[in-house]
C-alpha positions as a LaTeX table, in Angstrom:
\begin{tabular}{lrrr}
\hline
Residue & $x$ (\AA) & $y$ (\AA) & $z$ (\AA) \\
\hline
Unk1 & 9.03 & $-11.96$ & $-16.36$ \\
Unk2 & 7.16 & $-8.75$ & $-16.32$ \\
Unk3 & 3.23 & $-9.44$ & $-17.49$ \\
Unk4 & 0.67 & $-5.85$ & $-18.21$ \\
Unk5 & $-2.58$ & $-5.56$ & $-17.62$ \\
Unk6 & $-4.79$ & $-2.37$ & $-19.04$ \\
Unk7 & $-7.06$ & $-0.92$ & $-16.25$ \\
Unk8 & $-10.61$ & 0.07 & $-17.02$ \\
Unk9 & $-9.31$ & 3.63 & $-18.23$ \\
Unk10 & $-6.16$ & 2.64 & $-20.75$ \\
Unk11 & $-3.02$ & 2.58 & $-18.23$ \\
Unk12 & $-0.74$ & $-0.25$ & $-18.06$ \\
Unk13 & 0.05 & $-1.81$ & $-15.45$ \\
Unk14 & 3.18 & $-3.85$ & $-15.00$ \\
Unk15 & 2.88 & $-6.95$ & $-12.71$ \\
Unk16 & 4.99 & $-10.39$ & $-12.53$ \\
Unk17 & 4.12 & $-13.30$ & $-10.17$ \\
Unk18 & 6.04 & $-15.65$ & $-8.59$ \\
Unk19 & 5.09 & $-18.90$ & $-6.96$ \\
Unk20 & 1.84 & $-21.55$ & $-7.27$ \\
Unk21 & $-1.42$ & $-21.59$ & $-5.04$ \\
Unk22 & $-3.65$ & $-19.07$ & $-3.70$ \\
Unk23 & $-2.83$ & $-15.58$ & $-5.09$ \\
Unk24 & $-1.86$ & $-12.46$ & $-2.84$ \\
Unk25 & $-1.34$ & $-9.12$ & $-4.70$ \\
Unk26 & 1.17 & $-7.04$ & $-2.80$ \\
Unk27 & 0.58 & $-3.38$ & $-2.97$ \\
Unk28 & 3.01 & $-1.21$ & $-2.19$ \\
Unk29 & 3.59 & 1.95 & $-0.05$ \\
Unk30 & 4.55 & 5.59 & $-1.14$ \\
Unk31 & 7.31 & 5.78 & $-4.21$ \\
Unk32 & 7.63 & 2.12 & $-4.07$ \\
Unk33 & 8.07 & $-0.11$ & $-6.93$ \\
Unk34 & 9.45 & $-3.71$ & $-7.77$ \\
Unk35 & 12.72 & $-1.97$ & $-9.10$ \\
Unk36 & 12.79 & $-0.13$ & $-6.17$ \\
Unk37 & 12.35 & $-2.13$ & $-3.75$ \\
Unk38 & 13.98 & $-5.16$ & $-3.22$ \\
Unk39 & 13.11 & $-6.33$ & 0.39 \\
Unk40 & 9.71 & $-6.88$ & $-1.20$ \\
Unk41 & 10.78 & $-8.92$ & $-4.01$ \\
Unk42 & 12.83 & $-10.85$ & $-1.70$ \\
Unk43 & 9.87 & $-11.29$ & 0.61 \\
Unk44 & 7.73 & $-12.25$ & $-2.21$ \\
Unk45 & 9.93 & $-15.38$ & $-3.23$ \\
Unk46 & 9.79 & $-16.56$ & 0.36 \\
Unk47 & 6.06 & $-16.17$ & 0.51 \\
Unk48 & 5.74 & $-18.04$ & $-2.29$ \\
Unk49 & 7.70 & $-20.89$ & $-0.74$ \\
Unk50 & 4.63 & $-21.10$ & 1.21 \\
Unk51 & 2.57 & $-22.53$ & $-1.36$ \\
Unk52 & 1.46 & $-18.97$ & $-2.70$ \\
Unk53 & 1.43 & $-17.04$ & $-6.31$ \\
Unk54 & 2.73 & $-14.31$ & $-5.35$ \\
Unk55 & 1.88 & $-11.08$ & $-7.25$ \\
Unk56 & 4.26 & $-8.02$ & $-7.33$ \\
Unk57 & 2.88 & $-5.10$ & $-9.26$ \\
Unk58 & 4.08 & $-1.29$ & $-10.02$ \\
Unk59 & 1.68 & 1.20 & $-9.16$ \\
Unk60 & 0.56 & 3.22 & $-12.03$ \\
Unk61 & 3.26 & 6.36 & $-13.11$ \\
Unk62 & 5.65 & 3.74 & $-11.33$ \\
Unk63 & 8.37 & 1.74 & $-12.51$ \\
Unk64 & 7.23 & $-0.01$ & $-16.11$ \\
Unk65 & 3.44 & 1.16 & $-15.33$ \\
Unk66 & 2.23 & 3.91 & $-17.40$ \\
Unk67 & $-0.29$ & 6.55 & $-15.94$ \\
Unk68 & $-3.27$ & 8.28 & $-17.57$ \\
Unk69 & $-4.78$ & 11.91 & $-16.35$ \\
Unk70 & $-6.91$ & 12.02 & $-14.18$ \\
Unk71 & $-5.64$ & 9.53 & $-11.99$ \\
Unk72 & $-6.15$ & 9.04 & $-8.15$ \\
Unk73 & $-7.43$ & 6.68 & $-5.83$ \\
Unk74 & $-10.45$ & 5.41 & $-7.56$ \\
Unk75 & $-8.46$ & 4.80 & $-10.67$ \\
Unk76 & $-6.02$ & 2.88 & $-8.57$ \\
Unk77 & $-8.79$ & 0.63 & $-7.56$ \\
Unk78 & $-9.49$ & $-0.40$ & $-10.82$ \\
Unk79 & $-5.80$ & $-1.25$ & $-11.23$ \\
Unk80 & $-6.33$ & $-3.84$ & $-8.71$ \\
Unk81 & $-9.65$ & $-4.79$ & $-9.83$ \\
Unk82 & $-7.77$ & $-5.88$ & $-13.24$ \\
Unk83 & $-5.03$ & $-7.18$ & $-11.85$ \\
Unk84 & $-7.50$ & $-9.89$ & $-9.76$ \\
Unk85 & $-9.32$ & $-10.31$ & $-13.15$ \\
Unk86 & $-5.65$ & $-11.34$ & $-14.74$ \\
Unk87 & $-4.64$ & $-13.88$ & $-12.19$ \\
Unk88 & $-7.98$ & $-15.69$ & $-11.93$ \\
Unk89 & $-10.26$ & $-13.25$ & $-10.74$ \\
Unk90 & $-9.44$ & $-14.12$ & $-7.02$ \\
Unk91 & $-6.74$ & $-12.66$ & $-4.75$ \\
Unk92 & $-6.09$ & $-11.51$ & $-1.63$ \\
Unk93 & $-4.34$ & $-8.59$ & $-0.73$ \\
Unk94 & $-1.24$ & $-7.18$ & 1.46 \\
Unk95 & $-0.71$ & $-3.71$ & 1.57 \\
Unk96 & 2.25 & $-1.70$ & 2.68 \\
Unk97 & 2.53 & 1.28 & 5.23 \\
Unk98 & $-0.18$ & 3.50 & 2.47 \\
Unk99 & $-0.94$ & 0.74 & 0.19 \\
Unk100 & $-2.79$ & $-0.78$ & 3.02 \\
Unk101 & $-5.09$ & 2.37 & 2.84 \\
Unk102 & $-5.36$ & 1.41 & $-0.63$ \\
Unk103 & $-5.83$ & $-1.88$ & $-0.09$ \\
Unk104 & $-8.56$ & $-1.24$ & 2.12 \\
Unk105 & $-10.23$ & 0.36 & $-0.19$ \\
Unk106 & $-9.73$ & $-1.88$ & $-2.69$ \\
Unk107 & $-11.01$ & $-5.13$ & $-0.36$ \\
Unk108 & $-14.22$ & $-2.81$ & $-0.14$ \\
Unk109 & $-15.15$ & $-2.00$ & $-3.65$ \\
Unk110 & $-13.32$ & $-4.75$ & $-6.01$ \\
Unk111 & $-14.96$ & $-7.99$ & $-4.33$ \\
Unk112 & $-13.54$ & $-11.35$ & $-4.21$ \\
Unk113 & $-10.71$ & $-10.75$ & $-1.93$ \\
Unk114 & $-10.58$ & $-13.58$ & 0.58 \\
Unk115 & $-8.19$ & $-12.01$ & 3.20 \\
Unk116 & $-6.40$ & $-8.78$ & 3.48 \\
Unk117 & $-3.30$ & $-7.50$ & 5.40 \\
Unk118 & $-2.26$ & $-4.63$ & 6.29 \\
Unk119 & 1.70 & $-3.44$ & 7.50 \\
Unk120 & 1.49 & 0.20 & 9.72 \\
Unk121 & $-1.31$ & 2.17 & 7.64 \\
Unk122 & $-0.55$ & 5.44 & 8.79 \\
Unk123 & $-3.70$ & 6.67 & 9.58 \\
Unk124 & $-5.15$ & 9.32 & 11.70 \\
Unk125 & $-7.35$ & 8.09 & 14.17 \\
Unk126 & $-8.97$ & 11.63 & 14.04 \\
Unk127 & $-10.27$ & 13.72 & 11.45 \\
Unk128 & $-7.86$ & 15.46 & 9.57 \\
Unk129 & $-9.94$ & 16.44 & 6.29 \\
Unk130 & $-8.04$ & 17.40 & 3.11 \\
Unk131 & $-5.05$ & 19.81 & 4.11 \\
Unk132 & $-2.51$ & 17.29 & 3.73 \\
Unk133 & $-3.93$ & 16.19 & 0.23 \\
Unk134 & $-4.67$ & 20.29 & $-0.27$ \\
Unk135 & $-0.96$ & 21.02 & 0.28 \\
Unk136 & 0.64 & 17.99 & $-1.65$ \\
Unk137 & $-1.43$ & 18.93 & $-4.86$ \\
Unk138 & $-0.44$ & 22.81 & $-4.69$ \\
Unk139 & 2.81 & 21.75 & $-4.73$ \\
Unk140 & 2.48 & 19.38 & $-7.46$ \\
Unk141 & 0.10 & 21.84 & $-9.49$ \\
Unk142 & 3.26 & 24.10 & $-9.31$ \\
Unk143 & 6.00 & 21.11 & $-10.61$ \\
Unk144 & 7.95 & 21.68 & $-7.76$ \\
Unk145 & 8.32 & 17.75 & $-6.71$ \\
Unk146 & 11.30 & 18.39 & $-4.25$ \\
Unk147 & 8.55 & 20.39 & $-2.22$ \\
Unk148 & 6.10 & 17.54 & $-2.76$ \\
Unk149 & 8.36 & 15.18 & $-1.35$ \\
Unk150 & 8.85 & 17.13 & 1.37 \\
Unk151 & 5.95 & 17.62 & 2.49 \\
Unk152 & 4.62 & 14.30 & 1.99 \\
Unk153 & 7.24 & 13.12 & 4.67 \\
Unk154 & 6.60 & 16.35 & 7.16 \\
Unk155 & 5.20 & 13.68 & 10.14 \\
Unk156 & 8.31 & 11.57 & 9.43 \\
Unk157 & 11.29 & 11.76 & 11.69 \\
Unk158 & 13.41 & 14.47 & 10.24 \\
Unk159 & 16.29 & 11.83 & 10.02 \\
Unk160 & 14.55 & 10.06 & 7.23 \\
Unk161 & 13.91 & 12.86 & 5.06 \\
Unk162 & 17.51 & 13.78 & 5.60 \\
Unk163 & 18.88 & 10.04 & 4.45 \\
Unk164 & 17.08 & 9.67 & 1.25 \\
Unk165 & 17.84 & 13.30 & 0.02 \\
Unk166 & 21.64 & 11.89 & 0.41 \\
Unk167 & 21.11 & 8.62 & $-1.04$ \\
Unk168 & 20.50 & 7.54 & $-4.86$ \\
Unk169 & 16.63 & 7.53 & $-4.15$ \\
Unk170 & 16.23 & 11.00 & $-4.44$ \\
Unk171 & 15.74 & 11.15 & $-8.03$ \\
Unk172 & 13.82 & 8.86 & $-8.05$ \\
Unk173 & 11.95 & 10.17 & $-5.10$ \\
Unk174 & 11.30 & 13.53 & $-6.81$ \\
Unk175 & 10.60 & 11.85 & $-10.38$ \\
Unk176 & 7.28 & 9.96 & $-9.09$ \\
Unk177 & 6.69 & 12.11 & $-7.01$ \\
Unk178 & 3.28 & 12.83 & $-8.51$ \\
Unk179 & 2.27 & 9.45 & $-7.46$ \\
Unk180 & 2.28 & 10.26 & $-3.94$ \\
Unk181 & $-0.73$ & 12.28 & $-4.56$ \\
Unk182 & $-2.56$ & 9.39 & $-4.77$ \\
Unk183 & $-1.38$ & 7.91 & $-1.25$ \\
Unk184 & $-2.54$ & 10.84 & 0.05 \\
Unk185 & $-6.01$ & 10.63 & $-1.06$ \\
Unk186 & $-6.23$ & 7.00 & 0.00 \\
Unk187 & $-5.52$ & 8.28 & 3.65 \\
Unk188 & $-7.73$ & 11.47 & 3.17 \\
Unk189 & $-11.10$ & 9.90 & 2.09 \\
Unk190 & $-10.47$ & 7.62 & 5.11 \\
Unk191 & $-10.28$ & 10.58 & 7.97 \\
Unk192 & $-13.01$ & 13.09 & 6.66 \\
Unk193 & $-14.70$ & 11.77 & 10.19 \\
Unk194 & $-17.07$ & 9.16 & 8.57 \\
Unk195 & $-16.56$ & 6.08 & 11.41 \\
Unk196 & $-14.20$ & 3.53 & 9.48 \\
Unk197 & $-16.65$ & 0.99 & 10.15 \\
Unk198 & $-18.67$ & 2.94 & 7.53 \\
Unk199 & $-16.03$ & 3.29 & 4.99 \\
Unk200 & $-14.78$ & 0.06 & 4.71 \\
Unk201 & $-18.62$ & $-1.66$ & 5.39 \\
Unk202 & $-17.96$ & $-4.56$ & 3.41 \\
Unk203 & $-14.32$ & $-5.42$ & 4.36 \\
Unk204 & $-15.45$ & $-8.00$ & 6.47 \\
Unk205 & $-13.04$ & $-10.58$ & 5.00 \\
Unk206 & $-10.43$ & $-12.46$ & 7.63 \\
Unk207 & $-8.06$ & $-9.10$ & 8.30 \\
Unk208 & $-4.61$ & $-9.46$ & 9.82 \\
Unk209 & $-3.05$ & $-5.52$ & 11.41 \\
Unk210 & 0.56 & $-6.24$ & 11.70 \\
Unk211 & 2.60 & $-3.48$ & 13.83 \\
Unk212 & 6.34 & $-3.50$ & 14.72 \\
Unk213 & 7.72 & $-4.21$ & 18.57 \\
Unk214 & 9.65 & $-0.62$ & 18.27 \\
Unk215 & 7.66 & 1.26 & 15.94 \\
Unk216 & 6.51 & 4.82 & 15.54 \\
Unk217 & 3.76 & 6.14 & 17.75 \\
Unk218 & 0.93 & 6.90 & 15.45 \\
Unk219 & 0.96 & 3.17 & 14.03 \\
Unk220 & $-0.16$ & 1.20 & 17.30 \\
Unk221 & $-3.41$ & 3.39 & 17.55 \\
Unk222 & $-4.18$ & 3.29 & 14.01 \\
Unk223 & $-4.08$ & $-0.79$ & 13.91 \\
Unk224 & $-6.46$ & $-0.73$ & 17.29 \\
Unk225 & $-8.87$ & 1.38 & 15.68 \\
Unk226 & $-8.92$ & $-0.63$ & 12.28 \\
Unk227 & $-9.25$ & $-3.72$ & 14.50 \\
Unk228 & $-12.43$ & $-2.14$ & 16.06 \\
Unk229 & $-13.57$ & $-1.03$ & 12.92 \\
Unk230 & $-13.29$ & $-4.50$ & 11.25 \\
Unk231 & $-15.36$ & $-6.96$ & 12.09 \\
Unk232 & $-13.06$ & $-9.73$ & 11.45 \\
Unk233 & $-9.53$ & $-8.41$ & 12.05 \\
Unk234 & $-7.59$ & $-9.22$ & 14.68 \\
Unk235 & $-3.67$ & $-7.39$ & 15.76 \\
Unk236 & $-0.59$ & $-8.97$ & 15.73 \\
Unk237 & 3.18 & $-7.70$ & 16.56 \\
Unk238 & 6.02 & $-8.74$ & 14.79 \\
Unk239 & 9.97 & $-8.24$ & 15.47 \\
Unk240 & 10.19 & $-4.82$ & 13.47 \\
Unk241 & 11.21 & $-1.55$ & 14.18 \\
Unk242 & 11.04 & 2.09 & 12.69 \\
Unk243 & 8.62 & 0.75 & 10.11 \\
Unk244 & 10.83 & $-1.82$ & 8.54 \\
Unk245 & 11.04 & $-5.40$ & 8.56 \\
Unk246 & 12.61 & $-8.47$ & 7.37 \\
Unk247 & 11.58 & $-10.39$ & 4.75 \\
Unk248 & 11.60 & $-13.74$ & 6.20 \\
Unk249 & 9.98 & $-12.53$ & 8.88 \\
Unk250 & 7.25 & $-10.99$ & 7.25 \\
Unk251 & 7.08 & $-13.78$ & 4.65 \\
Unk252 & 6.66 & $-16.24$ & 7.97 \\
Unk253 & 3.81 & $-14.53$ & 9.54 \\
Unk254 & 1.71 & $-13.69$ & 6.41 \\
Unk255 & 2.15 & $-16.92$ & 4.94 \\
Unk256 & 0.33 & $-18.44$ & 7.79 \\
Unk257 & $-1.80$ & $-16.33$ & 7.70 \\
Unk258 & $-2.61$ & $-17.05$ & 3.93 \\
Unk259 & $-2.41$ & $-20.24$ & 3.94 \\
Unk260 & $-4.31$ & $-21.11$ & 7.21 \\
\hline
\end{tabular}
């Protein structure tokens, strides 16, 4: 059953939990949301097999979530600050490919977060300042979302790009695609060359950095340097590939790591 919350500035957001225990909020990647993505949900009921409420949520301008001008990254923190203040005012946190960026900085500035994990955050491990973010929002300013899209998955292999502009997703794709602005800054404030230690200074909660066996290149680096960065993480490697994975699999590994 789908629960809302209203975050500090008036946007709904849409959440529904699953499960008994210790709560994890799962925070999802770029144009993901619980209708739209079902190897979550189906990861979610396993984890909660593990003796876990599980929380799924819908990023705000997602799914049932509604979205309120100006939004961005800080306002998405305060989404997940409300969301811990709904389910007990404790929770830890998984986030997804970007929504670990965003979890990150969410385990920095929202407080009581126990543990935090983190799936392929695909971060930079060099200063890259705001072009990326600069180049997403000129094409949003100009409503062009296909472009937005687009360019949000430039770095991708072209193969991807080319599969969801076939598939049913697209229109879906292009119809949040405002969201993705908001992944972007996540990553952006994190590479404008300030050492991560700096930026994530009180993330020193238990930290697990999961990467896949056959992943893409930029993720193995990125997880190294967040393990430096963190004084508490530690790297793992799961049987994944291409930045996917399979629910039971994840649901094995994070719900010892939850639980533990």
């Amino acid at each position: 059953m789908t629960d809302f919350v209203t975050s500090a500035d008036g946007t709904l957001i849409a959440y529904e939990t699953v499960g008994s225990g210790p709560v994890v909020i799962l925070v999802a990647g770029a144009s993901s949301f619980r209708a739209f993505d079902e190897t979550t949900n189906e990861m979610a009921h396993q984890l909660s097999e593990h003796g876990l409420t599980v929380v799924t949520y819908d990023r705000r301008g997602r799914g049932e979530s509604t979205d309120t001008e100006p939004g961005g990254l800080d306002r998405e923190i305060e989404d997940i600050a409300a969301l811990v203040d709904a389910v007990g005012g404790t929770a830890s946190l998984y986030g997804s490919s970007s929504g670990g960026a965003l979890a990150l900085w969410a385990a920095q500035n929202v407080g009581m977060v126990p543990k935090l994990a983190l799936w392929e955050v695909p971060l930079s491990v060099e200063a890259t300042g705001t072009e990326y973010l600069d180049g997403l929002r000129e094409r949003l300013g100009r409503d062009d979302r296909e472009a937005a899209v687009e360019f949000f998955m430039r770095d991708m292999p072209p193969e991807w790009l080319e599969g969801v502009r076939s598939s049913d997703a697209w229109p879906v794709m292009k119809g949040i695609a405002s969201t993705l602005a908001y992944d972007a800054e996540a990553l952006a404030r994190a590479q404008d060359g300030t050492p991560w230690s700096v930026h994530w200074s009180n993330v020193a909660m238990p930290t697990l950095v999961l990467v896949g066996e056959r992943t893409l290149p930029l993720f193995p680096p990125a997880a190294a340097a967040l393990v430096r960065a963190l004084p508490r993480a530690r790297q793992i490697t799961i049987a994944a590939q291409d930045h996917g994975w399979r629910p039971e699999v994840m649901a094995s590994v994070l719900g010892e790591f939850f639980t533990s």
